[in-house]
Backbone atoms as SQL, in Angstrom:
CREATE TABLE atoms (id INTEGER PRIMARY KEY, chain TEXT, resi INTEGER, resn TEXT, atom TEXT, x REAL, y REAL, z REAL);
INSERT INTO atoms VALUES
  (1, 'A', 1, 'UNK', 'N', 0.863, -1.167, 0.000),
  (2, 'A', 1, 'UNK', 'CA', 0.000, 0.000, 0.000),
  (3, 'A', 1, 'UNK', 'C', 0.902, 1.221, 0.000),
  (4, 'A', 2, 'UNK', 'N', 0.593, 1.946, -0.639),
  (5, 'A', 2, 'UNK', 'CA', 1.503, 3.145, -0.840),
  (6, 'A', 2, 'UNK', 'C', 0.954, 4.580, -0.558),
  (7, 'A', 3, 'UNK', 'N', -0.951, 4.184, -0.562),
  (8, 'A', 3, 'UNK', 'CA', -1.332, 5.514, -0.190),
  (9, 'A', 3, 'UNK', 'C', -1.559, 5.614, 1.330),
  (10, 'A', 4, 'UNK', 'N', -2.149, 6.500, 1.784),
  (11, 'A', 4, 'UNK', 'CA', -2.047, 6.124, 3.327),
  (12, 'A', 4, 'UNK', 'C', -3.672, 6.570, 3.212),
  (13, 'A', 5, 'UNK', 'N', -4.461, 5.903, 4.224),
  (14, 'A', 5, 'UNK', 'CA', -5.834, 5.495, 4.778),
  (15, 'A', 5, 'UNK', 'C', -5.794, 6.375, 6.065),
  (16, 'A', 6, 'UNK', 'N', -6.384, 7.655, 5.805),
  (17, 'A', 6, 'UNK', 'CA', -6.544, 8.787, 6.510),
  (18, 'A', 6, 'UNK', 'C', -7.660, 8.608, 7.841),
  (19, 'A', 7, 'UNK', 'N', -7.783, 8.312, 8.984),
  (20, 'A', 7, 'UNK', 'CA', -8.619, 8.744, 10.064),
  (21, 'A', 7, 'UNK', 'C', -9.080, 9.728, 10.099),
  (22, 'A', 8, 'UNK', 'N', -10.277, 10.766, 10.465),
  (23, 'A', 8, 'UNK', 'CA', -10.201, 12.208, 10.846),
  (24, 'A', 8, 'UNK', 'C', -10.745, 11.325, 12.646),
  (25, 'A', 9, 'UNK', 'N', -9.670, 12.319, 13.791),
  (26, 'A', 9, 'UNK', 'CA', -9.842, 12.007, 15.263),
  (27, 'A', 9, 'UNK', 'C', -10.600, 12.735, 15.379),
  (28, 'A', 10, 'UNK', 'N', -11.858, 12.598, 16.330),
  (29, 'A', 10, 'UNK', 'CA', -12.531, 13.899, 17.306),
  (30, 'A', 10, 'UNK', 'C', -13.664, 12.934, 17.508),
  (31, 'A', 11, 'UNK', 'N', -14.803, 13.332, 17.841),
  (32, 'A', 11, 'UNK', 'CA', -16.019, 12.740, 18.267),
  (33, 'A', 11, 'UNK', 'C', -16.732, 11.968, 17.095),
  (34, 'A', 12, 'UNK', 'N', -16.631, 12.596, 15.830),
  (35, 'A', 12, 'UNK', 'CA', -17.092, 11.810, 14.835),
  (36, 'A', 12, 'UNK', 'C', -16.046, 10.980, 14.031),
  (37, 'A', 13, 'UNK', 'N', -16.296, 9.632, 13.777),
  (38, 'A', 13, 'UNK', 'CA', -14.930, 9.496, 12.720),
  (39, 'A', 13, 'UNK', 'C', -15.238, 8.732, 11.074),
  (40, 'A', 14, 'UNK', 'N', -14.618, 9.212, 10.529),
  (41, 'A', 14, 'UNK', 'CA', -14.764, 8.723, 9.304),
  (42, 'A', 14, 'UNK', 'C', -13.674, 8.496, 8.643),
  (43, 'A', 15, 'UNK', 'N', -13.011, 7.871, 7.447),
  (44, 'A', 15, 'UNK', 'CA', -12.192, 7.005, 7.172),
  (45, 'A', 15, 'UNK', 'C', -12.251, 7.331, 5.276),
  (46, 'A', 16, 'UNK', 'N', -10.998, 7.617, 5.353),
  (47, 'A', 16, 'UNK', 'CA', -10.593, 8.594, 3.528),
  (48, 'A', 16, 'UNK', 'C', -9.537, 7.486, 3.132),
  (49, 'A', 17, 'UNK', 'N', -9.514, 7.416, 1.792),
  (50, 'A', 17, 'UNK', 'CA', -8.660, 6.723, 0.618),
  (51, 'A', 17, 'UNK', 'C', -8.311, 7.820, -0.018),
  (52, 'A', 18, 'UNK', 'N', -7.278, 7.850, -0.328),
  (53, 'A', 18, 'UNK', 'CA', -6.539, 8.852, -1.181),
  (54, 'A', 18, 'UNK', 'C', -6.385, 7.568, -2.438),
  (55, 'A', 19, 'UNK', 'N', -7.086, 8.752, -3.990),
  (56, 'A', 19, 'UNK', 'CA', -6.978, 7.720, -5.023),
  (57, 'A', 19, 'UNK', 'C', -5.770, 8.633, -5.753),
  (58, 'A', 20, 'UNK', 'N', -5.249, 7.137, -6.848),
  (59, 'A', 20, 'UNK', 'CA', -4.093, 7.651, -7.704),
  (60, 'A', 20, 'UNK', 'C', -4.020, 9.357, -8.322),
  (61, 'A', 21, 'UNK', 'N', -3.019, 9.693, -8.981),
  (62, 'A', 21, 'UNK', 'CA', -3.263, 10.401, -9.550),
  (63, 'A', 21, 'UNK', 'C', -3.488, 10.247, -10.867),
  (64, 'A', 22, 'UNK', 'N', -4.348, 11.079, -12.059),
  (65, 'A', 22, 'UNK', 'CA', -5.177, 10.632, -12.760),
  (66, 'A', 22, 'UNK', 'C', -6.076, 10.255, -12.670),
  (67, 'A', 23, 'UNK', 'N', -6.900, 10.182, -11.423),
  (68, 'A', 23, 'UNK', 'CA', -8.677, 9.613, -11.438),
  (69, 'A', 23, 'UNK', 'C', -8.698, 10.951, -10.913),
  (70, 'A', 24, 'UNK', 'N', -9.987, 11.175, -11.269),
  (71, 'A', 24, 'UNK', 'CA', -10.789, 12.102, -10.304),
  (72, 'A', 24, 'UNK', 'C', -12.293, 11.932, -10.901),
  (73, 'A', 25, 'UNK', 'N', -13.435, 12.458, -9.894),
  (74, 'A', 25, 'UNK', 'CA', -14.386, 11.946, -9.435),
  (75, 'A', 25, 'UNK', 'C', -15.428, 11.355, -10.863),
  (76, 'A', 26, 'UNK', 'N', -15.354, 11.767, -12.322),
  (77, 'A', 26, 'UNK', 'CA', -16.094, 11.257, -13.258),
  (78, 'A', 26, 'UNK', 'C', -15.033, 9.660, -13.787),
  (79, 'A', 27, 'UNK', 'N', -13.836, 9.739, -13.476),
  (80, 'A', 27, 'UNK', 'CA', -13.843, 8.647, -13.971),
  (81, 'A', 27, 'UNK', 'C', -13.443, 7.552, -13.161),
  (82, 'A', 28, 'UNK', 'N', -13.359, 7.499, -11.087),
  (83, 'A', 28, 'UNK', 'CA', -13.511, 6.425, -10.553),
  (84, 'A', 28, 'UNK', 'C', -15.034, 5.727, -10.561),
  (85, 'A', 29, 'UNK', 'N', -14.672, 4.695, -10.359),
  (86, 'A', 29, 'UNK', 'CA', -16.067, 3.162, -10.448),
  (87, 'A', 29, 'UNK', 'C', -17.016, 4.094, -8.856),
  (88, 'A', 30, 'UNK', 'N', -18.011, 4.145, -9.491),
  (89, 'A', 30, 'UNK', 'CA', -19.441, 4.474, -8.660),
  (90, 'A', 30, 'UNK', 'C', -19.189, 2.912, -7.360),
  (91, 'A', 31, 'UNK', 'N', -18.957, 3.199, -6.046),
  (92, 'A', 31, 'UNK', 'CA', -19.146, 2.332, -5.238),
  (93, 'A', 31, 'UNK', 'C', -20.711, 1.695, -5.105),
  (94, 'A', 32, 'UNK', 'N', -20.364, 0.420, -4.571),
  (95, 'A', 32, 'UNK', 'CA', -21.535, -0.602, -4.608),
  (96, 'A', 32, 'UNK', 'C', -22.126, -0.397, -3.008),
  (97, 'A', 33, 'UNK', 'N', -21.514, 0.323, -2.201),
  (98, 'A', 33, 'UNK', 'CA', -21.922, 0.277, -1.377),
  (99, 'A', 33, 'UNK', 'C', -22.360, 2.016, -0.923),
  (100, 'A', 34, 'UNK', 'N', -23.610, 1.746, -0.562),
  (101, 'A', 34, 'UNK', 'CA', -24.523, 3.068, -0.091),
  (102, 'A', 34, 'UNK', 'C', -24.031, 3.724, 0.720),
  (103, 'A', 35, 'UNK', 'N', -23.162, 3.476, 1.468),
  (104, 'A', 35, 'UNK', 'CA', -22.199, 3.844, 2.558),
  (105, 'A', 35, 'UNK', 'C', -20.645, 4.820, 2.201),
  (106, 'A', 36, 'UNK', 'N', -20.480, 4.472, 1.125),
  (107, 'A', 36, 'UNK', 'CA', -19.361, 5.278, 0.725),
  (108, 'A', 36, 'UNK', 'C', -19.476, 5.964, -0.168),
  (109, 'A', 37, 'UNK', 'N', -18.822, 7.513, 0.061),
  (110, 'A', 37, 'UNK', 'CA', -19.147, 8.522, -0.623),
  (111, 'A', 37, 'UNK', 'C', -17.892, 8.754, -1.406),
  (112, 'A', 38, 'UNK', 'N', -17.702, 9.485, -2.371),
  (113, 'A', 38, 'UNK', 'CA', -16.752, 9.872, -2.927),
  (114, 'A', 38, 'UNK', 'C', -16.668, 11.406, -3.227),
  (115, 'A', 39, 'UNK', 'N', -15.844, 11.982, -2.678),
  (116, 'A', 39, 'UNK', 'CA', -15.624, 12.948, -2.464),
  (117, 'A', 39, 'UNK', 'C', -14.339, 13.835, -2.900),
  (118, 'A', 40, 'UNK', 'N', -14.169, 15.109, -3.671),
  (119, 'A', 40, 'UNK', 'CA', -12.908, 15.846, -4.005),
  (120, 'A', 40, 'UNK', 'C', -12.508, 16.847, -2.559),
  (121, 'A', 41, 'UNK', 'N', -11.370, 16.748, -2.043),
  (122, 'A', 41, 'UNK', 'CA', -11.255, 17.548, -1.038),
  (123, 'A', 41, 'UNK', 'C', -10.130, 18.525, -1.285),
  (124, 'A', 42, 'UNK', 'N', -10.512, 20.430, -1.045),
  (125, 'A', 42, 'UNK', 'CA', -9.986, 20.878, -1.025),
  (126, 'A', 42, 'UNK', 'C', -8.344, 20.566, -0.521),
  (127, 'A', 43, 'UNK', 'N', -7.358, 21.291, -1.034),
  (128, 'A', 43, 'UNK', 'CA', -6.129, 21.658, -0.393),
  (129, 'A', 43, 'UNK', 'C', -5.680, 22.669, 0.553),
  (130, 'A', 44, 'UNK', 'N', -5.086, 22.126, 1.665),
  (131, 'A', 44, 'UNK', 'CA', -5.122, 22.326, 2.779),
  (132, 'A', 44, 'UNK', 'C', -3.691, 22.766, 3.180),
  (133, 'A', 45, 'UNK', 'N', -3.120, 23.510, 4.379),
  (134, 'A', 45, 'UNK', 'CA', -1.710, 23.900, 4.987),
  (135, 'A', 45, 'UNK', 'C', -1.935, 22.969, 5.577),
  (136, 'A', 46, 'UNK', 'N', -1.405, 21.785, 5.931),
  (137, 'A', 46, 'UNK', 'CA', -0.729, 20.929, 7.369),
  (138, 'A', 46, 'UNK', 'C', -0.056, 21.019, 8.006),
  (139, 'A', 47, 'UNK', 'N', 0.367, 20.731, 9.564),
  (140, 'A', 47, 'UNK', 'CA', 1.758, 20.463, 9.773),
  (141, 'A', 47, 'UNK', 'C', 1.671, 18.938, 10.336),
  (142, 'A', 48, 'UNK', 'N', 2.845, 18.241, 10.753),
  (143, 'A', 48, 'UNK', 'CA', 2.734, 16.203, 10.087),
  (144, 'A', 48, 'UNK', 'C', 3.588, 16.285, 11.286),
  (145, 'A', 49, 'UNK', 'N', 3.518, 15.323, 12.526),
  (146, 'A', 49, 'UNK', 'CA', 4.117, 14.771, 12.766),
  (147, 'A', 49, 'UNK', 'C', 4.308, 13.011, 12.666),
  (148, 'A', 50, 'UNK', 'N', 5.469, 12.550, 12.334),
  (149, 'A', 50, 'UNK', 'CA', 5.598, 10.916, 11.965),
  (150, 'A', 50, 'UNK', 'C', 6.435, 10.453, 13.051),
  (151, 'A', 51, 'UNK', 'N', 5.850, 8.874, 13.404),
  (152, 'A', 51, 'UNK', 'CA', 6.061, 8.028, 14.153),
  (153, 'A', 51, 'UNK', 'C', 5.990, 6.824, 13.787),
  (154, 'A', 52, 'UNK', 'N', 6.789, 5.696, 14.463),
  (155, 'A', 52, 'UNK', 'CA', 7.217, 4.876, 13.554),
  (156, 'A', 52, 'UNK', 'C', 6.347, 3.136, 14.731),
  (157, 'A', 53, 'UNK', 'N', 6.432, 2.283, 13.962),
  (158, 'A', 53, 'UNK', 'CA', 5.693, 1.126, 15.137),
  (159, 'A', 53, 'UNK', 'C', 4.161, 0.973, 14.907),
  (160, 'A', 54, 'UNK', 'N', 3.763, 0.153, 15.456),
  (161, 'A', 54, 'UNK', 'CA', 1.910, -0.102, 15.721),
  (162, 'A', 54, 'UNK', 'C', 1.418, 1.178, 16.078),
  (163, 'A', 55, 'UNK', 'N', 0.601, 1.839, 15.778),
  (164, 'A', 55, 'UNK', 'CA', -0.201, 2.574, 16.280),
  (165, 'A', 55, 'UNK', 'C', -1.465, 2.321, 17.200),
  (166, 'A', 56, 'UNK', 'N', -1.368, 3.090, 17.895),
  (167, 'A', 56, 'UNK', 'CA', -3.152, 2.944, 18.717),
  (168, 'A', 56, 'UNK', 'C', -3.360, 4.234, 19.140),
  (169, 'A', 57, 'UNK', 'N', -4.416, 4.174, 20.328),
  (170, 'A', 57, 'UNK', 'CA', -4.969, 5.854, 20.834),
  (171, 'A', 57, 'UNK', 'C', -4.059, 5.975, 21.366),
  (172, 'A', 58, 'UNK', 'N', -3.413, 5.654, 22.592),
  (173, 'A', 58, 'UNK', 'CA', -2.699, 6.195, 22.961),
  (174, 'A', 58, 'UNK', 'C', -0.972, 6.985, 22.207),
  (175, 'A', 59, 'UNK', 'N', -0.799, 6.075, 21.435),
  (176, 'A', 59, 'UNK', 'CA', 0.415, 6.504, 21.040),
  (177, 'A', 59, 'UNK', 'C', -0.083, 7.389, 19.494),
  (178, 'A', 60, 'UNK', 'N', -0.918, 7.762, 19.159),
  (179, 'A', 60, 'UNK', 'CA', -2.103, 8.752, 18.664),
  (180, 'A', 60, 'UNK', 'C', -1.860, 10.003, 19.312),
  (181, 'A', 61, 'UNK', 'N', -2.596, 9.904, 20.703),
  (182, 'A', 61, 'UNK', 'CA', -2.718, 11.005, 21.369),
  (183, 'A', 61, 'UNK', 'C', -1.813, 11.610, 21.885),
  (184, 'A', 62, 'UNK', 'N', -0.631, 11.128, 21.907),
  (185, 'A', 62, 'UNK', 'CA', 0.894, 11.158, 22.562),
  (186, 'A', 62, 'UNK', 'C', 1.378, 12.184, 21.539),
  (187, 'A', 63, 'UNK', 'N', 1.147, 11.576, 20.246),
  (188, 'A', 63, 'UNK', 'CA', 1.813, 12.231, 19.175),
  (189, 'A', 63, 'UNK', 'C', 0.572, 13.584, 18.547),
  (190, 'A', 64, 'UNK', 'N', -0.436, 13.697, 18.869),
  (191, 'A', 64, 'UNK', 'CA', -1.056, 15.104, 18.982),
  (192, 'A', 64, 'UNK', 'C', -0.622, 15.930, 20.343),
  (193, 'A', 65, 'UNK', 'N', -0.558, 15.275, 20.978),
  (194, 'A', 65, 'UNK', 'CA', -0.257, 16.522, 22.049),
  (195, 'A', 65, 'UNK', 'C', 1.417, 16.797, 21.491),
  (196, 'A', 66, 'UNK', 'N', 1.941, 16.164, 21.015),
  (197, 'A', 66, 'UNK', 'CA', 3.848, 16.567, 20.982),
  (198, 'A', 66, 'UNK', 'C', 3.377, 17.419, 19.463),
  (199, 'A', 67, 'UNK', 'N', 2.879, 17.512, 19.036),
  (200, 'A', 67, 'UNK', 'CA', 3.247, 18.312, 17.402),
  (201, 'A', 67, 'UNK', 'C', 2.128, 19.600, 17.854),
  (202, 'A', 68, 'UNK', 'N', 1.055, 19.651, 18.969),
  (203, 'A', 68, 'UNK', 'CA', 0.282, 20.727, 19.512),
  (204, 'A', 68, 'UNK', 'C', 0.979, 21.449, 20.229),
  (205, 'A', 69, 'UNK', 'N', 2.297, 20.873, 21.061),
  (206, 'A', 69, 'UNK', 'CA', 3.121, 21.515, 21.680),
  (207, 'A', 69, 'UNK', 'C', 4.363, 22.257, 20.727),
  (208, 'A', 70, 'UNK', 'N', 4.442, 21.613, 19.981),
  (209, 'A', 70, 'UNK', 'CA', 5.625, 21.813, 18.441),
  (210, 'A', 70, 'UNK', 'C', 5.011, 23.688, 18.252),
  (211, 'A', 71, 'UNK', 'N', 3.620, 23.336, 17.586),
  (212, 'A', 71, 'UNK', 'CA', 3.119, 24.545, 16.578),
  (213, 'A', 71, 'UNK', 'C', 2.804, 25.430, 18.280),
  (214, 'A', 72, 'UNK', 'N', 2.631, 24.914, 19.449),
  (215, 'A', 72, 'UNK', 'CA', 2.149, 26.533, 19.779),
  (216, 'A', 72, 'UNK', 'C', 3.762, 26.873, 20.546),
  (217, 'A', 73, 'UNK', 'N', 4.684, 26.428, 20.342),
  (218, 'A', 73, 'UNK', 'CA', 6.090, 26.942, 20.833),
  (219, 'A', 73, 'UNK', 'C', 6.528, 27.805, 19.729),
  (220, 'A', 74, 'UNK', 'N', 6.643, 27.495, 18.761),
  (221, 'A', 74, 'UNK', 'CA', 6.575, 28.422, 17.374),
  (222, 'A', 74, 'UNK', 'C', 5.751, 29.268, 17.128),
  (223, 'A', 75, 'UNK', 'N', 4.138, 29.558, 17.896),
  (224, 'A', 75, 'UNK', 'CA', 2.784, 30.397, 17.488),
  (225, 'A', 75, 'UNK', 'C', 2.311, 30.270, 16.448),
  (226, 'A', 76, 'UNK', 'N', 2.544, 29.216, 15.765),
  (227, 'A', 76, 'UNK', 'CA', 1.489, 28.672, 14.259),
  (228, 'A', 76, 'UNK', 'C', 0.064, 28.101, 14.609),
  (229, 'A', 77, 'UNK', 'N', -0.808, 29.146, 14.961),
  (230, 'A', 77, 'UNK', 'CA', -2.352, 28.750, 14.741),
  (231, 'A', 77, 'UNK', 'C', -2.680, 26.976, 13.673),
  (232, 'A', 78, 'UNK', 'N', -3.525, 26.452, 14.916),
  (233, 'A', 78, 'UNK', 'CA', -4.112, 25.397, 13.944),
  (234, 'A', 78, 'UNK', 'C', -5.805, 25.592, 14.086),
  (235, 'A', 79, 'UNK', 'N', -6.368, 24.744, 12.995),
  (236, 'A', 79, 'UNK', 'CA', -7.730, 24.893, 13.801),
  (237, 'A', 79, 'UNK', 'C', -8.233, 23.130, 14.259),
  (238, 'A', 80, 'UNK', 'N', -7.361, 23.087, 14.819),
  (239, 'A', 80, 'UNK', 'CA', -7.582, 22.004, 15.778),
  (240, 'A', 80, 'UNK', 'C', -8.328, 20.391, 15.099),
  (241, 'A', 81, 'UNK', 'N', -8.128, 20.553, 14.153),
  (242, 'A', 81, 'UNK', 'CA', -8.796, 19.448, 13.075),
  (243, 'A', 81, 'UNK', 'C', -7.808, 18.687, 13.139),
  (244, 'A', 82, 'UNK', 'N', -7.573, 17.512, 13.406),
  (245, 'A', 82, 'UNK', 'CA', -6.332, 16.139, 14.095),
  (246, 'A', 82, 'UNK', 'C', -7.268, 15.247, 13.118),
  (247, 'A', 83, 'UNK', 'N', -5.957, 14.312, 12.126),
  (248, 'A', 83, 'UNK', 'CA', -6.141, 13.536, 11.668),
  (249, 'A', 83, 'UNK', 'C', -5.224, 12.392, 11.706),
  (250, 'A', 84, 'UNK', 'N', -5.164, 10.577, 11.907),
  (251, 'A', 84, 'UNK', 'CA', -4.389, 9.921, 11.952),
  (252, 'A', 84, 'UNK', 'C', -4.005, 9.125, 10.304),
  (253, 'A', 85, 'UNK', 'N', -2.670, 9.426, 10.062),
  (254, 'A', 85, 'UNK', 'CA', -2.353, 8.644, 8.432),
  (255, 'A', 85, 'UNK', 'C', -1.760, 7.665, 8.648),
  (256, 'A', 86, 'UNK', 'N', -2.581, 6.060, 8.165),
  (257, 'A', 86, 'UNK', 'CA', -1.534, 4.986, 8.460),
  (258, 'A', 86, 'UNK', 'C', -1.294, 4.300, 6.734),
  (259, 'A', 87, 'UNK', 'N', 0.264, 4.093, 6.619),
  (260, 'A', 87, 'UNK', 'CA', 0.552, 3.850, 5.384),
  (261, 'A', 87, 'UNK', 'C', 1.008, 2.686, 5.143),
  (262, 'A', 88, 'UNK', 'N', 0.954, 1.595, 6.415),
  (263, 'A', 88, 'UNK', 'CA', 1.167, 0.230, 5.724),
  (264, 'A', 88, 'UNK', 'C', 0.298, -0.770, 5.780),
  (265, 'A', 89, 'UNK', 'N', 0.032, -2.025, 4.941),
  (266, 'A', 89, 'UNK', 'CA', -1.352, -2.736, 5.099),
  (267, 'A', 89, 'UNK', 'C', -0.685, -3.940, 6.311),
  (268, 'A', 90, 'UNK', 'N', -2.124, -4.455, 7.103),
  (269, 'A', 90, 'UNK', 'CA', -2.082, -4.891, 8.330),
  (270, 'A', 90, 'UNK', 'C', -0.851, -5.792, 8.553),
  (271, 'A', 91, 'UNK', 'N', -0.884, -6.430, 7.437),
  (272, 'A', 91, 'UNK', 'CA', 0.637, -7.955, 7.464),
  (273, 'A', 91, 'UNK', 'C', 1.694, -7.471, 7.555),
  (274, 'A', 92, 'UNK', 'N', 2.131, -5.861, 7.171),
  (275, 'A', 92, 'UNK', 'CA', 3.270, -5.538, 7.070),
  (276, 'A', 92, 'UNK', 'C', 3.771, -5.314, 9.027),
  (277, 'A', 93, 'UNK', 'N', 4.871, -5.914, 9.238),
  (278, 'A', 93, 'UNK', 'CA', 5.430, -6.030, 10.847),
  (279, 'A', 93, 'UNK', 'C', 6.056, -5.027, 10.961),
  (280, 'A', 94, 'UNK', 'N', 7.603, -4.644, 10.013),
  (281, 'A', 94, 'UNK', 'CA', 7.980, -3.804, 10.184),
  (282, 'A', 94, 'UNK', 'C', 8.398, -2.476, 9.589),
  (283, 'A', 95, 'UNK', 'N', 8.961, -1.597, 9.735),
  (284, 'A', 95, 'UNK', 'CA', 9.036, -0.188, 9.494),
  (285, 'A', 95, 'UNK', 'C', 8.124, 0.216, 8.687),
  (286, 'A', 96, 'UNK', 'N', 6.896, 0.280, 9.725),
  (287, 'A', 96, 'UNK', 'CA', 5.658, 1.024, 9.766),
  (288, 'A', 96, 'UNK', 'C', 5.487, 2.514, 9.755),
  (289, 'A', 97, 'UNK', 'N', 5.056, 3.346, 8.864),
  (290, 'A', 97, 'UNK', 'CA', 4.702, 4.666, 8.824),
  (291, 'A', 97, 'UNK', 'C', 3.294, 5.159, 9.206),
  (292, 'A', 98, 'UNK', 'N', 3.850, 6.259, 10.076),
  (293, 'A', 98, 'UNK', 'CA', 2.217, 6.810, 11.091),
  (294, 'A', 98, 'UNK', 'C', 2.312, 8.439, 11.174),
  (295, 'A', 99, 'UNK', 'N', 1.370, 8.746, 10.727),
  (296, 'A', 99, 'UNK', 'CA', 1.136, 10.405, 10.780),
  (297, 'A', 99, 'UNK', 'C', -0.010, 10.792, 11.573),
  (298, 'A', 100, 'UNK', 'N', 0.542, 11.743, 12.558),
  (299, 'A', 100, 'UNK', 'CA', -0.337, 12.972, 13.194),
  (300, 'A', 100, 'UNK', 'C', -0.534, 14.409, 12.248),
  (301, 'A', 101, 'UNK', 'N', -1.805, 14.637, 11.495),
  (302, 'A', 101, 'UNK', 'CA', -1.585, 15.684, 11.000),
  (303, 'A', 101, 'UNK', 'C', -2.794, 16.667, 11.903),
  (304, 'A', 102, 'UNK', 'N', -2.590, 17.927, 11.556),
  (305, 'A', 102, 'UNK', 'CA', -3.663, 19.124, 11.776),
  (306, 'A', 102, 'UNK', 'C', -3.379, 20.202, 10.984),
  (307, 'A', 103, 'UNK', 'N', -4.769, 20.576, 10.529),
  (308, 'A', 103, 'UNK', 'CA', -5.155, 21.714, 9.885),
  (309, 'A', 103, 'UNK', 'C', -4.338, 23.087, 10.252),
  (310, 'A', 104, 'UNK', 'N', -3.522, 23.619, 9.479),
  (311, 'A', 104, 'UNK', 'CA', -3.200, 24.846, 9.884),
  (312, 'A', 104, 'UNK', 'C', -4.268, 26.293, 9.366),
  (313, 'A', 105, 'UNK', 'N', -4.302, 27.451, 10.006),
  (314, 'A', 105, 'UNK', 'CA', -5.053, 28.429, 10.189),
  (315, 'A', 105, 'UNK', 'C', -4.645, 29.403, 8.654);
């Protein structure tokens, strides 16, 4: 897997595929399932922090509070929108890639 399978964290959650480049929304396959939407999403400022290993909440939340502490030691406004990027598929054991991102202002 090469794209990474985006989380958005907070009270609601929902779950993004980033498709190749060259598709966009008239010429990917209409999903079979009523449940998934397909969607173009604006471009955005981020700032990323990466961590390496299994992920879970806690080591999630570890790594939002360290990149929340990053941007407000510097004074780079976010608007608090925390998302988790995981980029390897489940079988893969090791050197695992994991992103903390948030919306910058």
């Amino acid at each position: 897997m090469t794209s990474p399978v985006m989380m958005e964290l907070g009270d609601t959650s929902s779950m993004h595929f980033f498709m190749p480049n060259g598709y966009n929304l008239e010429n990917l396959p209409i999903p079979n399932n009523s449940e998934v939407e397909l969607e173009e999403l604006d471009s955005k400022r981020v700032a990323v922090i990466q961590f390496g290993g299994w992920a879970n909440q806690q080591k999630i939340e570890k790594h939002q509070e360290k990149l929340t502490a990053l941007l407000d030691e510097e004074g780079i406004e976010h608007t608090g929108r925390f998302f988790f990027l995981g980029y390897n598929a489940p079988f893969e054991i090791t050197n695992r890639t994991n992103e903390v991102v948030v919306e910058l202002k």
